[in-house]
N, C-alpha and C positions, 0 to 999 in steps of 0.2 A: 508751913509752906514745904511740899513736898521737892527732891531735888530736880524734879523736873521744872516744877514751877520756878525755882529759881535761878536755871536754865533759861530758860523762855524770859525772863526780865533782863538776864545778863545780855540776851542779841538783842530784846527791843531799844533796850538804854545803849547800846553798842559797847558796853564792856567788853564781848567775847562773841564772835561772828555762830554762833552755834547751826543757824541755818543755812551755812553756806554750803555744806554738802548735804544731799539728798534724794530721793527717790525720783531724780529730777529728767530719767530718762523715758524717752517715748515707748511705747511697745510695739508701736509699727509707724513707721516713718517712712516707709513704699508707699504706693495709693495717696498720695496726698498732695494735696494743689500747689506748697512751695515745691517737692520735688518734680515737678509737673511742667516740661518746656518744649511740649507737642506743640502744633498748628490747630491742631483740634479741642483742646481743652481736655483731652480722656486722659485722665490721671491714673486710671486704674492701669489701664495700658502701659504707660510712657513708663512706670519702674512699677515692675510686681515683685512678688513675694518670689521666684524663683530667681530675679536680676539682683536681689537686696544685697546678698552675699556677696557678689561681686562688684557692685557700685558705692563710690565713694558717695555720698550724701553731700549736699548742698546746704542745706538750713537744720540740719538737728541730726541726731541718733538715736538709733533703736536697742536694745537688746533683755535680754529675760532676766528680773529680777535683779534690774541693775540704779545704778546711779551714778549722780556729779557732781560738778560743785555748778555753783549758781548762773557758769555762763556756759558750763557743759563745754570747758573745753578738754578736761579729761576725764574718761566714763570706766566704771567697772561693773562686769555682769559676769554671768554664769554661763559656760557652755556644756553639752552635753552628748555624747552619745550612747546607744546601748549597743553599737556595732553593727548594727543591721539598719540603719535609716542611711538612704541615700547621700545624706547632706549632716550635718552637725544642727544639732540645736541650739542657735543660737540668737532667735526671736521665734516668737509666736507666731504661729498658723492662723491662718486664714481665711475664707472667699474673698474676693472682691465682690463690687457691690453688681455687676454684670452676671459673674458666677454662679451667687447664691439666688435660690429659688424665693427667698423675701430679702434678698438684697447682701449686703457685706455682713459675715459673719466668724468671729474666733472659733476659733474648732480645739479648742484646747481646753486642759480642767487645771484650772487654777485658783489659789487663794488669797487673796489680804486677812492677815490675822494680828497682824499688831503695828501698833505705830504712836510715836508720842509726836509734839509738835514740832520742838526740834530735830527727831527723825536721831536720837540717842539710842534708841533701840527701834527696830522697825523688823517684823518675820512674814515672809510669802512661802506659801506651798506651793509645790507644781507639782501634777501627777504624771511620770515619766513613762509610758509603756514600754516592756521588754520585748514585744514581738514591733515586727518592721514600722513604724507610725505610716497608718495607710491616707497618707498624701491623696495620692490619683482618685483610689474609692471615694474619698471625702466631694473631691471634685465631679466625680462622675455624676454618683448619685445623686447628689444636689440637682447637677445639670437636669437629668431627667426627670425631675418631682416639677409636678405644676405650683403654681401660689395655693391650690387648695390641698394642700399636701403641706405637710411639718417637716421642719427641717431634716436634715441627717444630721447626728450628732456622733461625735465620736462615740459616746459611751454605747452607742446603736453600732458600731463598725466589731464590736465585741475585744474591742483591743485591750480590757482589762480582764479578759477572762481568766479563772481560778487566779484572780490575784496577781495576774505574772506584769505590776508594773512598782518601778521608785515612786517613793513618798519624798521629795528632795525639801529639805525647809531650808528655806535662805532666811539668813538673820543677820544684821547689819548692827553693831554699838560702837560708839564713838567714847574713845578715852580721850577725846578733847576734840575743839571743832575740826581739829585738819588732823585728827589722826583715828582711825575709822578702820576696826575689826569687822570680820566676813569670815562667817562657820557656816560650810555648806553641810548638812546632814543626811546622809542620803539613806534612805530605810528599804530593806528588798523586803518585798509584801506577799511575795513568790512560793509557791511550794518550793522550790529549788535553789541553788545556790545561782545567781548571775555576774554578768559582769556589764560595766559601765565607765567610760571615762568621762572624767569632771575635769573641765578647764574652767578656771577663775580667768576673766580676758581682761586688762589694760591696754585702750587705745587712744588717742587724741583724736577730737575732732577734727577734719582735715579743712584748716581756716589756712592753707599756704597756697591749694591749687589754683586760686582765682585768680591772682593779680591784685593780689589786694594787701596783702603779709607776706613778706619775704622771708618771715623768722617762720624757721622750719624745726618744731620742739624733737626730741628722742628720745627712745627708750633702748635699754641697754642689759648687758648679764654684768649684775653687779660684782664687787670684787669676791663677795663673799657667797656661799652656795647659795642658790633658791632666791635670788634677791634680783630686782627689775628697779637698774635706776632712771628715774624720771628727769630730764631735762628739759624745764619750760621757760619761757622769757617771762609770765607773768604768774603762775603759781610756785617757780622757783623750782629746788632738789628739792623731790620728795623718792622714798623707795615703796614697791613692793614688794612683803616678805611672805614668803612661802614655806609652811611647818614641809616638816619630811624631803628637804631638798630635789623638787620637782625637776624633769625636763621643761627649759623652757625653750619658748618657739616663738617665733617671732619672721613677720613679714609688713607691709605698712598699708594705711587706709589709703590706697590706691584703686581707683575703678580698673579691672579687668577688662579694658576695651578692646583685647585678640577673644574675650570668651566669648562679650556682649554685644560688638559690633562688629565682629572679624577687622578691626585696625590697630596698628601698632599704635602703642601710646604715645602723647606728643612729645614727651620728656620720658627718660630711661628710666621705668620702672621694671628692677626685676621679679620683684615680691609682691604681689596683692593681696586685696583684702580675703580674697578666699583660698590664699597659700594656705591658712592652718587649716582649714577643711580639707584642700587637698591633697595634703600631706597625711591627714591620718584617714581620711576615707578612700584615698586612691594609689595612698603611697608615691606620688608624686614628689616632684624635689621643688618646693615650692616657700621652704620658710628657708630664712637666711641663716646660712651658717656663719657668718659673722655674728651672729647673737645681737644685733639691733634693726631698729625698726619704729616704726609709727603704731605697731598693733601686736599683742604679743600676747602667750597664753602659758601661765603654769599648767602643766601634762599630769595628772595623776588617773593610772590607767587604774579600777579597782574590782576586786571580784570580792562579792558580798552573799554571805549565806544565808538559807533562807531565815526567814522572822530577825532578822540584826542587821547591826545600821554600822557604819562607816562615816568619817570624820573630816571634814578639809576644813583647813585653817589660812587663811591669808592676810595680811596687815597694811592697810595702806596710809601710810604719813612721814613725818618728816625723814630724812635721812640720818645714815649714824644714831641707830638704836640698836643696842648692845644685844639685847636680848627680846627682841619682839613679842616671843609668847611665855615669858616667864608669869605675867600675870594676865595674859589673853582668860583663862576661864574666869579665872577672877570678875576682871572686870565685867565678862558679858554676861554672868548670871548677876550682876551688882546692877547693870542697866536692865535687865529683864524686870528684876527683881522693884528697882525701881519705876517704872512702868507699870507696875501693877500698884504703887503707891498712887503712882498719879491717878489713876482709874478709880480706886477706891476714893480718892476725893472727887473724881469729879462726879458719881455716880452713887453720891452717899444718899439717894434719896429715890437709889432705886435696888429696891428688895428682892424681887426674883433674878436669881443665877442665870434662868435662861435668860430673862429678857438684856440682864446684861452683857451678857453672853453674844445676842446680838445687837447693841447698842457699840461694844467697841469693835465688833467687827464694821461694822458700819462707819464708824470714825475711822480706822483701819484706812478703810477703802478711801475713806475722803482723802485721807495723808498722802496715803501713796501714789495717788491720781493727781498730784501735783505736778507741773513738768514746765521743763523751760522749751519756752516759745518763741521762735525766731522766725521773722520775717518784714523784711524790706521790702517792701512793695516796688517804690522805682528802680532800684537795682536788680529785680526779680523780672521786670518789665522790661530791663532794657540790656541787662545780660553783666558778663563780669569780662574785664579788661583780657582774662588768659584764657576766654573762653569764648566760643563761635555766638553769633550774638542770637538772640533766641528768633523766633517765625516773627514776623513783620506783621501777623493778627493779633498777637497779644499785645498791639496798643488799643486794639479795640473791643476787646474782648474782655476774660473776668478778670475784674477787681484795677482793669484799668485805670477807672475814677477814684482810687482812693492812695494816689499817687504821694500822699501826706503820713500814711501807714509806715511804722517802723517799730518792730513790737520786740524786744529781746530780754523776756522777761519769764519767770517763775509764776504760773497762771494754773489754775484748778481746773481741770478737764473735766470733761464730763465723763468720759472714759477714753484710757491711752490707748487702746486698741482700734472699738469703732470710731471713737472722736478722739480724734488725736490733735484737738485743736479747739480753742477757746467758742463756746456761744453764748450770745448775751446775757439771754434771758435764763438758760441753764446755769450761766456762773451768778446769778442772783440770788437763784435756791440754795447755791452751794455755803454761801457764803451765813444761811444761822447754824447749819451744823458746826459748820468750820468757828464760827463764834463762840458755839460754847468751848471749844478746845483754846483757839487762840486770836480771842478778839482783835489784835492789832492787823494779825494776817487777814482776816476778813475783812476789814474796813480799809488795809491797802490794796485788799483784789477792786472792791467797790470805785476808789479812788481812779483804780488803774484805767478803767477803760475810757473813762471824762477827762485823761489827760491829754493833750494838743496830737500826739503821735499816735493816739487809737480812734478818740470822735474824730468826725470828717469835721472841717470845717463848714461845713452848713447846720451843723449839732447833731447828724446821724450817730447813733450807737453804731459799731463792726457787726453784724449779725457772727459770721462767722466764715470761712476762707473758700468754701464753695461758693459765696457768692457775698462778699460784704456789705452789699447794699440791700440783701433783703431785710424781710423787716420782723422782728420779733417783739413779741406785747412787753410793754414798757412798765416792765415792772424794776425798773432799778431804783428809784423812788422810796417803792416799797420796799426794797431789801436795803435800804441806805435807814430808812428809819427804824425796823425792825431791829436791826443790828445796832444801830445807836441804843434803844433801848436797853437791847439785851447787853450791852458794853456796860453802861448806866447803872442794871441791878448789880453785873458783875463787880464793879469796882466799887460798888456802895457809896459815890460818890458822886459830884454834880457831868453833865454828862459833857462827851470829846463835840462843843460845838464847831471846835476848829475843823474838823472830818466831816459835820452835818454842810454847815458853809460853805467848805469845797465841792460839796458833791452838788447841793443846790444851786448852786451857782453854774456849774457846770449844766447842769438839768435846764438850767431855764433856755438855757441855745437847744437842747435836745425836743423840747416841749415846742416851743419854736417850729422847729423844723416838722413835725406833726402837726402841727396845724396847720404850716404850709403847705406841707407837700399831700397829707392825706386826707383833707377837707378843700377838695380842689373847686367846692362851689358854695365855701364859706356859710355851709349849712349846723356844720358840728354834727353832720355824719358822718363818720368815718372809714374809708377803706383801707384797713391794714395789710390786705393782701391773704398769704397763708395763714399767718400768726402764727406761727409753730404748731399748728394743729394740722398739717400734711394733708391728709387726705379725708379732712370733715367735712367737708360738703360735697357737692355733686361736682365739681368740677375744678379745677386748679386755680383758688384764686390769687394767684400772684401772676397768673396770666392774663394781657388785655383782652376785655370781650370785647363782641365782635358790634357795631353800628352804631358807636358812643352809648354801647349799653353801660350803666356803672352799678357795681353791687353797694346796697347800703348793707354795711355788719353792725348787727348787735352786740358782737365781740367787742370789733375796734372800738365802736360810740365806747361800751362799756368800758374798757382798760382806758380811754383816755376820762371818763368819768372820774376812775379809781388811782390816774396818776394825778386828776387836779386838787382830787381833795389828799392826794397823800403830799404833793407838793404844798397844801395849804397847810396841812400840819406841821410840815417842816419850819414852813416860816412862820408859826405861831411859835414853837420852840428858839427858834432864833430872836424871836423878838420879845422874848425873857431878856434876853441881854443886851439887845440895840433897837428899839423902838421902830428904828427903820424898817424893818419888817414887816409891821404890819398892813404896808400899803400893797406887798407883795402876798400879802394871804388872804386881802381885799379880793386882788385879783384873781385868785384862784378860786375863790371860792365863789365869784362871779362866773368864773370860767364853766366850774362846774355847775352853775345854775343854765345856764345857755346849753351844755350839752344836755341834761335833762331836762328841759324843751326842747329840745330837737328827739329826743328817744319817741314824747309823747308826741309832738307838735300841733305843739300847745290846745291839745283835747281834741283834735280832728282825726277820730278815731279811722275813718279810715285811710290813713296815711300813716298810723301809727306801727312800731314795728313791735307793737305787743299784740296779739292776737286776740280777740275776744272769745270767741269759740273755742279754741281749746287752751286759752290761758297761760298763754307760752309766748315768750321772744322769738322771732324768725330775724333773720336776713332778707333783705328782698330786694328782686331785681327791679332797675330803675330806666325805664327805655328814654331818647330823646325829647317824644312825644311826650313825653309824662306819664307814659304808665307806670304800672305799677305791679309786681306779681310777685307774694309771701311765698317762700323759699320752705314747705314745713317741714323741715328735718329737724326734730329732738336731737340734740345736742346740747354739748357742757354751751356751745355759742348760745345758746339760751338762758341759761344758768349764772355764766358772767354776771348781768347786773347785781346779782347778789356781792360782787366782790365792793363792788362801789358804796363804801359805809363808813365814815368816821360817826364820832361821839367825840362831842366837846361838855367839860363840864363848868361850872359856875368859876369855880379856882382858877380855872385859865381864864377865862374874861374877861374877869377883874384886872388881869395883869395888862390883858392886851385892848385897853377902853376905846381906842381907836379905832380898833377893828370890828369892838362889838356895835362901838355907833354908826360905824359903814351898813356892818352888818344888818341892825335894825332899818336903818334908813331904805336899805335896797328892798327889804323883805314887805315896807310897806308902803312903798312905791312902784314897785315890779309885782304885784299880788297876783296874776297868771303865772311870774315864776315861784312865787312863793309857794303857793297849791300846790308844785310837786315837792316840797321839801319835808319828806313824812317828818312830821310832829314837831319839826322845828321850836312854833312856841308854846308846846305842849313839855315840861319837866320831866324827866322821867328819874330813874332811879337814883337818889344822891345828886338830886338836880341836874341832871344830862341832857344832853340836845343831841339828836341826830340829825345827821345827812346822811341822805340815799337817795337812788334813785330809786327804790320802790316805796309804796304806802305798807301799811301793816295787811292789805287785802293780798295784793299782789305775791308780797311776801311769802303768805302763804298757801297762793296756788302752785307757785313755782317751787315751793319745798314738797305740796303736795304729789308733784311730780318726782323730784329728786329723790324724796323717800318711800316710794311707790314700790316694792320689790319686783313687781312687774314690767317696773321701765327701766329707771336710775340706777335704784338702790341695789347694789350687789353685799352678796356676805362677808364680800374683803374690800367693803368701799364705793365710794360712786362711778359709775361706769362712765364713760366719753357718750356712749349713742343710748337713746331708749332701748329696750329690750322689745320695746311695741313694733322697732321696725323688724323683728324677726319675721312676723308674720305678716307685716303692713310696710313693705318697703317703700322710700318717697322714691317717687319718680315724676321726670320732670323732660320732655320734650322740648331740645332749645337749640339753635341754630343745626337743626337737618340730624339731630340724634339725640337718642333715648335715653338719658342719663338716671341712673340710680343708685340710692345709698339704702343698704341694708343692715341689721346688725350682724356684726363681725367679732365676737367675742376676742379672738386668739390671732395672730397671724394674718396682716393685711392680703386679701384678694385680690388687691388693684394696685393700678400701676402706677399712680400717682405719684409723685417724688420717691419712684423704683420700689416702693413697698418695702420697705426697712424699716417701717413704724406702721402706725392701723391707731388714729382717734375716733375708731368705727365700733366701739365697744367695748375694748380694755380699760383695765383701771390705771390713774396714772397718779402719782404723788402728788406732782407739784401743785396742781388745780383739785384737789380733796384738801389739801394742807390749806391753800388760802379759801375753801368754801369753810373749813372748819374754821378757821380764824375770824371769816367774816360773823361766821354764828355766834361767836363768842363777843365779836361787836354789839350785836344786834341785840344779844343780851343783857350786856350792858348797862343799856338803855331800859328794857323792858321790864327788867327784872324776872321774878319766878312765878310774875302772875300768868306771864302771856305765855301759853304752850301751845303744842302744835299736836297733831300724830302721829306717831313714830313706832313702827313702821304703817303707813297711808295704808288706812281701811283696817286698822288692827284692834282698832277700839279703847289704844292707850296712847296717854297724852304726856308729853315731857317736856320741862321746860327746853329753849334751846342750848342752854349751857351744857344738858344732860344729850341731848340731839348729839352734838359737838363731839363729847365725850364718847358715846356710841360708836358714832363715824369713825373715832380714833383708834378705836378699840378693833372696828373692822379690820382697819389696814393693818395691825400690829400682827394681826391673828395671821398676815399672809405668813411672817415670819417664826413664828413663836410656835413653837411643839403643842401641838393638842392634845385631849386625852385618849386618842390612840396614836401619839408619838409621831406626828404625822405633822409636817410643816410644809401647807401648802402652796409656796412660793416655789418649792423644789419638785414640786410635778411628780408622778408616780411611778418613778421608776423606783425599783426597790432598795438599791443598792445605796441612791443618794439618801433614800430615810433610812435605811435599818441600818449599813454597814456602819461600825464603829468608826471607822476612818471615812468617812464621807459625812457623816450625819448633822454633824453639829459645826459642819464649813458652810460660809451662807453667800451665796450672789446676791447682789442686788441689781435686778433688772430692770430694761426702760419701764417695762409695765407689765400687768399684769391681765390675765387673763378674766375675760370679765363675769364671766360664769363658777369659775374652779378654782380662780387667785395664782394659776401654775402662771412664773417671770417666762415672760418672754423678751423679743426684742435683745439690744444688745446686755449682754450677761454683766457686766462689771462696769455698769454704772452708776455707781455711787452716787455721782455727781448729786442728782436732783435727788433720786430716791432717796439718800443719805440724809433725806427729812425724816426719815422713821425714825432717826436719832434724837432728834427735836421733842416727835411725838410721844417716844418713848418716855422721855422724863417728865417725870410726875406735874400733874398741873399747880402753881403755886399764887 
């Protein structure tokens, strides 16, 4: 057991709190719906990225390459300048989602490069430019680019030219849980000598303005040089210590409302949150020369010559330590050095340098996109006791109804930048990477959202804070049993059914409530709404259409197909241990038989929403009258039923005999629903049964499409839209306009939820990850006689397990250097492939380009993508 792993046992058994501080802060916490207390709802408005600096925050904090402890009431990050930026660096740059020409987007080059689970060691790079960071440009240009135009990026602004920018690595190691080293390193890349100040910043969350907490914590100039004492009522003295005796500076997180609203503040504040900025960028008399405050910055002004690097050291833990950095190096190459122990175990089973090379940056990105998440929904709704009470719309307005919401919790973003804020169905993906690192933290993200303060009380999942009641495919189910498994081989032992139990129990109000509310004519058709698939069809469907029109989705049918037999599975495992279970996997797997009669219904092929002619799923719209009209747009919505597949074998049966004589009983009693149950009592490999909802034909017409290179099949993966609508767009005339979906490779076109995604043609993880999965189902069963053709029309036949494998092999390739050194996730600018210092740092983007594999979408989402980590380890 390496010392991390024994680290990670000592917080889960609570010997020794190790997770209590970490990477736990937001990177933008402006633009965001808890800071958000307009009339209007425009969040991007009500605090932007030019107010951040001088506004005291409400429900969380922001800052660059920072962290906290677990309820983020005291945070430390990095600040920066090179002298010539208007403003201090002290979060991340941005668009909003109004600004940018495909919606909100970071305009900064940044890394995740390391990180263990306890966050013992953890290093980000940030690349710092020496000439002015061109703000406005960024903004301008953008403005002026249509959606058929690529974004501006910085590296396009040419602000890293001949090199003239810092290499800054932040590294974080803990010489115990609360007491926690910060080596900023900062490297000039410059022909020239430059210069740069670095402020390390300690401040408190400001929990005293509302009316709510009267204990008002402080920070101080300790007795001894370079030392910042801490004064909290619940984390106690701690100091921090500052190598080379800093100027420090200090003012308090107070909102500047003479900058921001031209009003005196309601209470005497001399000092605000943007005293230190404007004290070194304006020379202004702005931090307190009493040396205390609420926000406060060690000063080290540095000028670095070119090719060498410079050294900031700071200490943050308990008070009364004699000698702070006597063993500071020590210990943080002993945690580095440790960290790579861990990696080596965890990754003993994968041989190429590079590929692991991008497997921990990948984990990396998972750790650090961890963050605590606050928000109170009735208190948010109805204001705070020392403060003006919010617009009299927001009882009616967003997130209104989920006045039960109260989330103050350590939750896996999907990214702190663009998503600074939990979504359902993406924190399901998150949570098998996060497995293999640290099974307990995944199975309490799982737990977390089915607990009474996040499901609504009618069993809704949070979608996420733009709007909580939308709806995202219900895949928790599936990451609830996934993750048990994968917990299961990890511990080589009998599996955590106390954590399956919780979860399915909580599931069955949520299952519930989708059948209530989205089978609103008790057909087992289902209308999901968007699904998290944005802008794949012709028109916004989470909006009502017009004359009791209703969309039947192939989608929704399908995931509630794939949540009832993932729920039946659950409670066949359950009912290894309490027999009671098995009336509850009766039910599901009845469940599932009824919704696959309604996919077909019940052979009346034309009502069906598989198409005969071209051998494909559609959606289709439903008038009052009864008609009826196929939707044909090629889409992953087509695709879906393939997720719908268990395989049960002989060994479980036996154990659950109640179930299998239900089972029999219905199969030959119900014999119109039996006929869609491909091959139920047909054995297949080591005696298996499947369920699906397709036969072995269907099967493989819709793979014949998937693996078509022509439509689906891309060289990094399967695409969201056919490539057929390149040339063959669907269009569809429907209440007084001309609706069209075309393929869309790269960069959404349209304006559908503002265009900051595109499921119009890119390649996206998380639905490649479960079509691979399901193949590996299906194989299963079929064994290596049944094969397909891979790639459609190529003349060569593969089992599907080898299919599977392919596919994986596509997506890895986004990442992995080819034999011209060329990785094309990173797009072709030359600088990110060739330059030594760029080349082997990796983003992981929403998605990927459906023709070229170049990430698009937001840059440092790990979240879901962070399945490449999954796929990366060898299959076993």
């Amino acid at each position: 057991m390496t010392p991390e792993h024994e680290r990670l046992a000592a917080a889960q058994t609570g010997r020794a709190p190790w997770r209590k501080w970490g990477p736990y802060l937001a990177e933008r916490q402006w633009g965001t719906v808890r800071e958000d207390y307009s009339a209007d709802g425009h969040a991007w408005q009500y605090c932007t990225h030019d107010m951040a600096r001088s506004y005291a925050y409400r429900w969380g904090e922001d800052g660059l390459g920072g962290i906290s402890d677990d309820q983020q009431l005291l945070c430390l990050s990095v600040g920066l300048w090179n002298g010539r930026d208007p403003i201090l660096k002290e979060r991340l740059f941005g668009l909003s989602g109004p600004e940018g020409n495909h919606g909100e987007d970071v305009k900064e080059l940044y890394y995740y490069l390391d990180n263990v689970p306890t966050h013992s060691y953890m290093q980000l790079l940030y690349k710092y430019p020496q000439h002015a960071f061109p703000y406005e440009w960024l903004v301008q240009e953008n403005a002026r680019r249509s959606r058929h135009q690529p974004e501006f990026e910085l590296l396009d602004t040419g602000a890293f030219h001949e090199d003239r920018y810092f290499d800054v690595s932040i590294e974080y190691a803990k010489a115990a849980p609360d007491d926690i080293l910060l080596q900023i390193t900062v490297h000039n890349r410059g022909p020239v000598a430059a210069s740069v100040h670095v402020m390390p910043q300690l401040w408190f969350r400001n929990t005293w303005a509302w009316g709510l907490d009267s204990c008002r914590p402080q920070l101080e100039a300790g007795p001894a040089g370079g030392t910042i004492a801490v004064h909290h009522q619940k984390l106690g003295e701690m100091c921090l210590y500052c190598d080379q005796d800093p100027t420090l500076l200090f003012c308090d997180n107070e909102t500047n409302t003479l900058r921001l609203y031209k009003t005196a503040p309601t209470q005497p504040v001399a000092y605000f949150k943007d005293g230190i900025n404007d004290y070194l960028v304006h020379g202004a008399a702005t931090i307190n020369p009493a040396q205390a405050g609420t926000k406060a910055a060690a000063y080290y002004p540095l000028t670095i010559a070119a090719g060498t690097a410079q050294v900031v050291r700071v200490r943050l833990g308990p008070a009364g330590q004699a000698r702070p950095f006597a063993d500071f190096d020590q210990l943080l190459r002993q945690r580095c050095q440790e960290a790579d122990q861990y990696y080596v175990a965890v990754q003993a089973a994968l041989t190429s340098p590079d590929a692991r090379r991008v497997q921990r940056q990948a984990f990396a990105g998972m750790l650090w996109s961890k963050q605590f998440y606050y928000y109170d929904v009735p208190r948010w709704l109805d204001g705070d006791p020392a403060t003006p009470p919010p617009p009299a719309q927001r009882q009616h307005g967003r997130n209104a109804g989920w006045k039960h919401l109260n989330n103050a919790d350590i939750i896996s973003m999907p990214d702190k930048w663009e998503y600074p804020w939990y979504a359902a169905w993406d924190l399901a993906f998150h949570c098998l990477p996060l497995a293999q690192l640290d099974p307990e933290f995944a199975k309490h993200q799982l737990r977390l959202l089915c607990q009474d303060w996040y499901m609504h009380p009618n069993g809704q999942l949070p979608a996420y804070e733009w709007n909580l009641s939308d709806v995202n495919p219900p895949v928790h189910a599936w990451a609830a049993w996934r993750v048990y498994k994968m917990c299961q081989k990890h511990s080589g032992g009998p599996g955590d059914t106390d954590f399956l139990g919780t979860v399915f129990h909580r599931l069955l109000l949520n299952f519930t409530w989708w059948v209530n509310r989205k089978d609103r004519d008790g057909r087992n058709i289902f209308e999901g709404g968007f699904l998290g698939l944005d802008n794949i069809g012709l028109f916004d469907r989470s909006a009502p259409l017009p004359n009791g029109t209703s969309l039947e989705q192939a989608d929704a049918t399908s995931w509630m197909a794939m949540y009832a037999l993932n729920m039946m599975r659950m409670a066949l495992e359950l009912a290894r241990v309490n027999p009671i279970y098995q009336d509850l996997a009766t039910k599901f797997f009845e469940h599932f038989l009824y919704i696959a009669g309604a996919m077909t219904n019940m052979g009346e092929a034309h009502k069906d929403l598989w198409d005969e002619e071209d051998e494909f799923y559609y959606d289709a719209l439903h008038t009052p009258d009864n008609g009826r009209q196929l939707l044909k747009t090629r889409s992953l919505v087509g695709l879906i039923p393939l997720f719908a597949v268990e395989v049960l074998d002989d060994e479980l049966l036996q154990c659950v005999p109640q179930f299998g004589a239900r089972l029999h009983w219905f199969l030959e009693n119900r014999p119109h629903l039996a006929s869609l149950v491909s091959r139920w009592q047909e054995p297949g490999e080591q005696a298996t049964h499947l369920l699906s909802l397709l036969r072995g034909h269907r099967m493989k017409r819709l793979l014949a499409r998937a693996l078509d290179e022509a439509e689906f099949l891309s060289e990094y993966g399967i695409r969201s839209l056919s490539r057929y609508h390149l040339a063959h767009p669907c269009r569809l005339h429907y209440a007084g306009q001309e609706l069209t979906v075309r393929y869309e490779p790269g960069e959404s076109e349209t304006n559908i939820y503002g265009g900051n995604s595109n499921w119009r043609g890119p390649i996206w993880l998380p639905l490649n990850f479960l079509l691979i999965e399901s193949l590996q189902r299906f194989h299963h069963y079929y064994g290596d006689e049944f094969k397909v053709e891979y790639p459609t029309g190529s003349g060569q036949f593969s089992t599907l397990l080898q299919v599977a494998d392919a596919l994986s092999a596509r997506l890895t390739k986004l990442f992995l250097r080819n034999e011209a050194g060329v990785r094309p996730a990173l797009g072709t600018n030359p600088r990110l492939q060739q330059d030594p210092h760029f080349r082997d740092y990796l983003l992981f983007h929403e998605y990927f380009h459906g023709d070229t594999g170049q990430g698009l979408g937001a840059s440092h989402q790990t979240g879901w993508t962070g399945l490449i980590a999954k796929l990366l380890q060898p299959r076993t």
